[in-house]
C-alpha positions in Angstrom: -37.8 -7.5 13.8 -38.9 -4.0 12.5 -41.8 -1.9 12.3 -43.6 -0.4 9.3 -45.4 2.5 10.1 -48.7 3.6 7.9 -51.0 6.1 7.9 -51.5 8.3 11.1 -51.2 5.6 13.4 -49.2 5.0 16.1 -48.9 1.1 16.5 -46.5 -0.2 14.2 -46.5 -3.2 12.4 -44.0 -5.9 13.3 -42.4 -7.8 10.5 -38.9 -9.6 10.1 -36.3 -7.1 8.5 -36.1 -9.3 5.9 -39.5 -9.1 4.4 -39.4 -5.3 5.5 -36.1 -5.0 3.4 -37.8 -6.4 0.2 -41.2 -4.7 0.6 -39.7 -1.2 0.9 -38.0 -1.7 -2.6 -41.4 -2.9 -4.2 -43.2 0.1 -2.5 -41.0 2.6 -3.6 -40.8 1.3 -6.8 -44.4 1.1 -7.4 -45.4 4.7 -5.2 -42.8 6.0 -7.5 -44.8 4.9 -10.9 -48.1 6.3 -8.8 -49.4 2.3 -8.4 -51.1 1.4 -5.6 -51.5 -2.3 -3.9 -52.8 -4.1 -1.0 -50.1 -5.9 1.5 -51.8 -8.5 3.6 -50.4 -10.3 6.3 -51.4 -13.2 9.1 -52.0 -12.9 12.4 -48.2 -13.9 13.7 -50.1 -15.9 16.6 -51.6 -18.5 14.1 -55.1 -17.8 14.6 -57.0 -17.2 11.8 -57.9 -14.0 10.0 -55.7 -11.4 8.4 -54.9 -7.4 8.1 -54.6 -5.7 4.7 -53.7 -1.8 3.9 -53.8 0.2 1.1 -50.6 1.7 0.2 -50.7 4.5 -2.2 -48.5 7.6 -2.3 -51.0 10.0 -0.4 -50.7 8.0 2.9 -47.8 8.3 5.0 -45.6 5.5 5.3 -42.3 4.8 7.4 -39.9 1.6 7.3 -38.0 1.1 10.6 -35.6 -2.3 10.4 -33.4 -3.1 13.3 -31.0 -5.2 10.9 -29.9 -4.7 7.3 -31.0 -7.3 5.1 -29.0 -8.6 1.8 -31.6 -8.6 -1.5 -32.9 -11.6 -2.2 -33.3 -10.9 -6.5 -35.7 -14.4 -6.9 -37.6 -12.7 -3.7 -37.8 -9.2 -4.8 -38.9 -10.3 -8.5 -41.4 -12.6 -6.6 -43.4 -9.7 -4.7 -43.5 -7.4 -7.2 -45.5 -10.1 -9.2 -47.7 -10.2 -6.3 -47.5 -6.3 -5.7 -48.8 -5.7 -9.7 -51.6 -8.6 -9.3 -55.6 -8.4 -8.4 -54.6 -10.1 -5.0 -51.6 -7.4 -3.5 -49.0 -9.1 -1.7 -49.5 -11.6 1.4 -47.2 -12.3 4.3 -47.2 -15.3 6.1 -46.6 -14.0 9.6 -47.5 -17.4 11.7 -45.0 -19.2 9.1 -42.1 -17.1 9.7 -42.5 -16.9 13.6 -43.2 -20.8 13.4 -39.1 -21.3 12.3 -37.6 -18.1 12.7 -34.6 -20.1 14.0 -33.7 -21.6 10.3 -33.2 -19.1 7.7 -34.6 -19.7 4.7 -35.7 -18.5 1.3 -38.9 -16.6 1.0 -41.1 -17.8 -2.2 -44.2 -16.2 -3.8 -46.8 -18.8 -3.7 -50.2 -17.8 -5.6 -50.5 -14.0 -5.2 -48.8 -14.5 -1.3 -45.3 -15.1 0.1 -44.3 -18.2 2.5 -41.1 -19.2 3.4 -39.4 -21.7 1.6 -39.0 -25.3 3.7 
């Protein structure tokens, strides 16, 4: 697991390095053209309810991955989609922790990501 770090804030945000791996190449790609987008993500506990943050260049941002994660092209291609759309991109947390044992290949599905069955 990593941590993304955003804003002034302390607390981290746990995600798999995998979906860490592929969100800092649509971030950079898209601060770098000054575009801004929502990430949203699920509470990894299942319950309902989600978190969203604004990423835009003026707000401090820091990926820290435990792991190095190979590029997923069909992935990375998938959440920039979602990155450049109304709805920002959406992580499934509860889905990944639900078979983190079997790994898998992320999809976009609407404007969010799951993991493949």
């Amino acid at each position: 697991m990593g941590y993304l770090y955003y804003g002034n804030s302390t607390e981290p945000i746990e995600m798999p390095d995998r979906i860490l791996a592929h969100l800092k190449v649509v971030t950079s790609t898209k601060l770098r053209r000054s575009e801004s987008f929502t990430l949203s993500w699920s509470k990894p506990d299942g319950s309902d309810g989600r978190s969203t943050i604004w990423l835009q260049a003026a707000i401090p941002l820091r990926f820290d991955v435990d792991h190095n994660a190979p590029i997923d092209r069909a992935y990375l291609e998938e959440m920039a989609q979602a990155a450049s759309s109304a709805a920002g991109v959406f992580v499934d947390l509860a889905a990944e922790a639900a078979d983190d044992s079997a790994p898998s290949h992320p999809v976009a599905v609407a404007a969010g990501l799951r993991r493949a069955a």
